[in-house]
N, C-alpha and C positions, 0 to 999 in steps of 0.2 A: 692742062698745059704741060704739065713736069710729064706726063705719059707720053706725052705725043713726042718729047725731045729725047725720051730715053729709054721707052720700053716700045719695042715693037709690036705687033697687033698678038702675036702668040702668046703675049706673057701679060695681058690687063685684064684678066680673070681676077677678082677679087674674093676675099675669104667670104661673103656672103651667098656667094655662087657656088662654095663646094656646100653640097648636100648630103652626100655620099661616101662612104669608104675609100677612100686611093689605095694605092699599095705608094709603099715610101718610094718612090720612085719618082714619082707624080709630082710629090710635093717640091723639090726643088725648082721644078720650072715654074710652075704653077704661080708661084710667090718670088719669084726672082724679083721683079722689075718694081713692084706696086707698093708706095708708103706713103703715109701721111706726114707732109709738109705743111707750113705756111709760107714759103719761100716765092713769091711767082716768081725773080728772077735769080740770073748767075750774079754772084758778087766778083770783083776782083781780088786776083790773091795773089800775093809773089810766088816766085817757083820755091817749092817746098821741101824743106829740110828737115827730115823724118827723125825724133827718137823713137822706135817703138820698141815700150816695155813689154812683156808676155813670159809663157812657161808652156802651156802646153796647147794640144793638139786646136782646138778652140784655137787658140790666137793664131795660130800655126796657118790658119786658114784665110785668116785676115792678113796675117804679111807674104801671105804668094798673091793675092789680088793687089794691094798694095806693090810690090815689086812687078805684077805686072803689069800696073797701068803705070810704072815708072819706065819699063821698059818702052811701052808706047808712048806716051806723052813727059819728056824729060821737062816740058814746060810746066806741066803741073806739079812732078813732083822730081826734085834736083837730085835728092838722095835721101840714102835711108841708113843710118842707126840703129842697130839693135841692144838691148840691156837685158839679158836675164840675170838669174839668183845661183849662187855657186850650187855646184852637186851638192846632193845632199845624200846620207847613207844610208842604205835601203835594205830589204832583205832579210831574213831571220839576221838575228844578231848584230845589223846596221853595220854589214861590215863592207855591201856593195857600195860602192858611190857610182849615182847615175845622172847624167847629162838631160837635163830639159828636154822637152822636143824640140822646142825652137830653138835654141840655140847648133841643133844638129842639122834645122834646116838652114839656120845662119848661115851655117858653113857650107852649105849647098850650092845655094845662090850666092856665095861670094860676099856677103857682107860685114861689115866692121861690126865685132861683140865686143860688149865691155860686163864684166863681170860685178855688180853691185847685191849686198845683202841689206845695205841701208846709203839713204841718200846725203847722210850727213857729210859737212865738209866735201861734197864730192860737185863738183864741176861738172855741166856739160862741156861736151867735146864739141870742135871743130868742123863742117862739114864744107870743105875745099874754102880754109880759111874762112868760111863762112858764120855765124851764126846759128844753132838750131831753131827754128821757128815754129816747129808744131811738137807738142810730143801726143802718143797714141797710146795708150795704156788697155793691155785687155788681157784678162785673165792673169794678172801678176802677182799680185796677193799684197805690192806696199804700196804702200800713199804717198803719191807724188806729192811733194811739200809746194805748198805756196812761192817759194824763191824760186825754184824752179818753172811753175808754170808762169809767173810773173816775168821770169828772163826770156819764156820765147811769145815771139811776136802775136802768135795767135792761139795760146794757151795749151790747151790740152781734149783730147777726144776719147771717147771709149766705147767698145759697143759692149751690149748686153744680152745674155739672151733670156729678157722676157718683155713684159707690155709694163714698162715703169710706168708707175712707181709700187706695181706689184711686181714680189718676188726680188725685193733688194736681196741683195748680198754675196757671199762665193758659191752659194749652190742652187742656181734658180731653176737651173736644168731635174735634179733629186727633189727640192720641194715642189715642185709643180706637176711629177707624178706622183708624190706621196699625198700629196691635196687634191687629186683626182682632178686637177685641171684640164676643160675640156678643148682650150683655144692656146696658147701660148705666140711668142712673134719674137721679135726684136729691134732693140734699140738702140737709135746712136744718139750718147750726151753728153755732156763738154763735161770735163773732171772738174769736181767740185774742191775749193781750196779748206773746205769745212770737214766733210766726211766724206765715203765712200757713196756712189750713185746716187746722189743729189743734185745730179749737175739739170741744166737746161736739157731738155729732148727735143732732139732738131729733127730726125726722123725717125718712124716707128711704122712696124705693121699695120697696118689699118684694121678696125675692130670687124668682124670678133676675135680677129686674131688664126693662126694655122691649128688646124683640126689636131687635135694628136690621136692617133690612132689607138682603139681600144688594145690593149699591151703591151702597151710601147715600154721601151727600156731605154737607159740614160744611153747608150751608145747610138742607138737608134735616132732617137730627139736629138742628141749632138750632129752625125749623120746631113739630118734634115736643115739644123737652125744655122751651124759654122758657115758654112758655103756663103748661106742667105746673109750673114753678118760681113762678112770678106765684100761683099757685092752693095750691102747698103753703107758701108764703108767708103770705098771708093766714091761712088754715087754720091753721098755727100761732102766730097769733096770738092767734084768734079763742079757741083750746084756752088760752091763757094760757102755752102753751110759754117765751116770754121771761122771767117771771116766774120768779126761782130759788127752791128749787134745781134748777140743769140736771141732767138726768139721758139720759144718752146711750143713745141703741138698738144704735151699736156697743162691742164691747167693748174695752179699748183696745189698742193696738196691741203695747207689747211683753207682754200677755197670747196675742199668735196665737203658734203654733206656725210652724217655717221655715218649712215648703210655702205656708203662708198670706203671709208675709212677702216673702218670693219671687216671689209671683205680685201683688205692686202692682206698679206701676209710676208715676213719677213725668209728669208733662206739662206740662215747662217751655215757652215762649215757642217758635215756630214762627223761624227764621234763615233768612237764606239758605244756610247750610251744610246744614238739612235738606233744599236742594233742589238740592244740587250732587250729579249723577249719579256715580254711585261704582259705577262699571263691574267695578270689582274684586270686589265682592261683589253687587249687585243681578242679578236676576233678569228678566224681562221682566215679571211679573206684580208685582214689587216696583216697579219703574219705573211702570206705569202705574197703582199702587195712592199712589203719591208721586200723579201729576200729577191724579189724582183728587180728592185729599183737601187736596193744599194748592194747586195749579194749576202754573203754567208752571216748566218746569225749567230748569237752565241747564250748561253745559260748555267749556269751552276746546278750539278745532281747530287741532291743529298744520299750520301750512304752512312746509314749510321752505325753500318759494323766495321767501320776502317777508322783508321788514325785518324789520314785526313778527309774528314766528314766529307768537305766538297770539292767536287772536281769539277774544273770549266771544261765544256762542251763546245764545239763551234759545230753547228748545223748547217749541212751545205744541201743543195736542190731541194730548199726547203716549197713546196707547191700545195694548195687546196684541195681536197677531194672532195666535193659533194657527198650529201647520205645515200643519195640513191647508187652512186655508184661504189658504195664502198663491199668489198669483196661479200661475199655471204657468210664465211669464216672470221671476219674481222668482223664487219659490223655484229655476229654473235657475240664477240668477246667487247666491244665498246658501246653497242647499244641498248639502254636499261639501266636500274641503279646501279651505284655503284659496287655493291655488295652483291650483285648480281653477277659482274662478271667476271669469266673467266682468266683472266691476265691480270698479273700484280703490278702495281702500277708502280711508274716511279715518281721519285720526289723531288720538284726544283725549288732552287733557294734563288729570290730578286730582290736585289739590292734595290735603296731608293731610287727613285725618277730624278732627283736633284743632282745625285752623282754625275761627274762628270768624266771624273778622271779614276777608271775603274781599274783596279790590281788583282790579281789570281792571288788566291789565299797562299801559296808559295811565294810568290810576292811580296803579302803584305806585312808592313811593319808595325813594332807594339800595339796593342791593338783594336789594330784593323780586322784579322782575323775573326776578333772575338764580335766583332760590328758587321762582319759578312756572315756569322753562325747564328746570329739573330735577327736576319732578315725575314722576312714575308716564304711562309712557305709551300706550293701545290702540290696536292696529291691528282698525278697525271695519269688515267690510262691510258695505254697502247698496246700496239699487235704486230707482229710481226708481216709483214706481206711483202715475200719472194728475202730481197736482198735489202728491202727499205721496210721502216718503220712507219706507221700509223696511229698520231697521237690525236688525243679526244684536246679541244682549248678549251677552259672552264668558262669563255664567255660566248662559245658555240661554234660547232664547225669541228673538220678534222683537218690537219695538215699529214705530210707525206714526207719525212725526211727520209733523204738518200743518201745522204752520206754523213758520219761525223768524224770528225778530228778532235782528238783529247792534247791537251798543252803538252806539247815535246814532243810528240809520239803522230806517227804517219796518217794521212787519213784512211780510214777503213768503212767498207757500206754500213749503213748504220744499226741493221740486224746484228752483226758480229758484234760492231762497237756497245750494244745493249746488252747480249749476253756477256759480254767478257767485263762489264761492270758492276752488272745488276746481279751476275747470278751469287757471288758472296752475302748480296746483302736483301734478299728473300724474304727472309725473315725481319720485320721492320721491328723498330724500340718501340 
């Protein structure tokens, strides 16, 4: 029923029907129109008086559909609110302060911003003497308090972008290619006055969910998923979804069975600890599936004829090479024991996996230094090829880095950056 009122005959392809590769192109119409509800009718709603929370390009997408089915139907929705998070300082040195997106697109379309970093003591505002009665939070980063959602009439909305109640958290987009997920979708669910994406799910992609295309990258998947959220947005509004009582399409969680429980996964905030090279367990194919998804990586190189023993490395285009195709001059030098070959290898130092909040030995205070010189330590081969480097991973595979940058100092292709490091220190202790 909800297809026949709201998606026309081009757009009721459902993800069971894609078999095949699309080109990202494809995927936005494809999945425009089609969710799983349990709603068969429209509810009555007063005309709607929008807070919407957001920050970046994600929510950005959802309040241009929102303001444009305000511009069509002022009956559905009367006006709209927006809240971002002041600038914050950016930059080598945090000396830029930079503007959200949405608040740039605020001012685009004309609408009222109110600048909040916390919700305490703070009031909503007015909307034509009115009361606010919905608010919409997406991608914001704070937790709308209970007083708040309690003061408007019909609580709180958010969309998501995955298949809740897998891939909770602020980065469902980065863990869901790092977990090689093969479907992904999105969700719309009332804000939860408990925690973060707990709330009811009024609509969601229908299983199995939007293919993600073998290589997809986070801008890519955003690309595809934003648009679709913006639209199932709207869409649930229009169905009177906010109007209680909510009634969820999932069922709830401690109803799954373990296998089901098991296979969520949570997708907390992206650190730099998820991008410190962890030699011990990664793969070449896990390395370059890291610098894929989130970008440049980074590692500590022991020298042990300098002062300071180690120097942080940041490894940019970092990519996989296959054995077969690795050059006929390189693979002589990395393929065979290790005493076999021709290239002196160099040495990285990994902090633990617990670390969260990582400091360059220049950085670090009493010590810490002396706690980062007795880390875990690999003896890495590599080869020079052309302007990039070619390292063997001790848990199999080669990677290809192209470029690095040493802390302070500009980035340079990663040949030069190894000779002008490595060649002092030659001669190992």
């Amino acid at each position: 029923m909800l297809q026949r009122l709201f998606a026309p005959s081009l757009f009721r392809r459902t993800a069971a029907r894609v078999s095949r590769p699309w080109p990202l192109s494809a995927y936005r119409c494809a999945y425009t129109y089609t969710y799983s509800t349990k709603s068969t009718h429209r509810r009555i709603s007063d005309p709607l008086r929008i807070l919407f929370c957001g920050s970046d390009e994600f929510s950005c997408e959802s309040l241009k559909a929102l303001h444009a089915a305000h511009a069509r139907n002022a009956d559905l929705i009367q006006s709209i609110d927006v809240v971002v998070r002041p600038a914050k300082p950016t930059g080598r040195g945090y000396k830029v302060l930079r503007e959200s997106p949405l608040k740039e697109l605020a001012k685009v379309l004309k609408l009222r911003v109110h600048e909040r970093d916390t919700f305490t003591g703070w009031d909503m505002p007015k909307a034509r003497d009115e009361p606010i009665n919905l608010i919409i939070a997406v991608s914001f980063g704070l937790f709308v308090p209970p007083r708040l959602l309690r003061a408007a009439k019909y609580g709180g909305l958010n969309i998501h972008p995955s298949l809740l109640p897998d891939l909770r958290g602020p980065a469902p987009l980065h863990h869901a290619l790092l977990a090689s997920r093969t479907h992904t979708g999105v969700s719309l669910q009332t804000l939860s006055e408990k925690t973060f994406d707990a709330g009811a799910v009024l609509l969601q992609t229908p299983p199995p969910g939007i293919p993600i295309p073998p290589g997809c990258t986070v801008p890519q998947l955003h690309a595809m998923l934003a648009p679709l959220g913006g639209t199932m947005l709207v869409s649930g509004l229009e169905m009177g979804l906010h109007v209680p009582p909510h009634v969820s399409v999932v069922p709830p969680l401690e109803a799954a069975d373990e296998a089901t429980k098991r296979s969520l996964i949570h997708a907390p905030k992206v650190t730099s600890a998820d991008v410190h090279v962890r030699w011990d367990t990664w793969t070449a194919a896990d390395t370059a599936l890291r610098a894929r998804v989130i970008g440049a990586l980074w590692t500590y190189v022991y020298l042990p004829r300098e002062k300071r023993k180690l120097l942080r490395l940041i490894l940019e285009g970092v990519e996989e090479v296959p054995e077969h195709e690795l050059p006929d001059d390189v693979a002589r030098q990395l393929v065979g024991p290790l005493e076999q070959q021709s290239r002196t290898p160099f040495i990285c130092a990994q902090l633990p996996a617990v670390d969260k909040k990582i400091k360059s030995p220049a950085s670090s205070g009493p010590g810490e230094n002396e706690t980062i010189l007795e880390a875990p330590r690999f003896v890495l081969p590599y080869a020079v090829d052309g302007d990039s480097v070619i390292v063997f991973m001790p848990q199999g595979g080669f990677i290809r880095i192209q470029n690095v940058t040493l802390d302070g100092s500009p980035t340079r292709p990663a040949a030069a950056r190894f000779r002008e490091i490595l060649k002092p220190n030659l001669k190992q202790e």
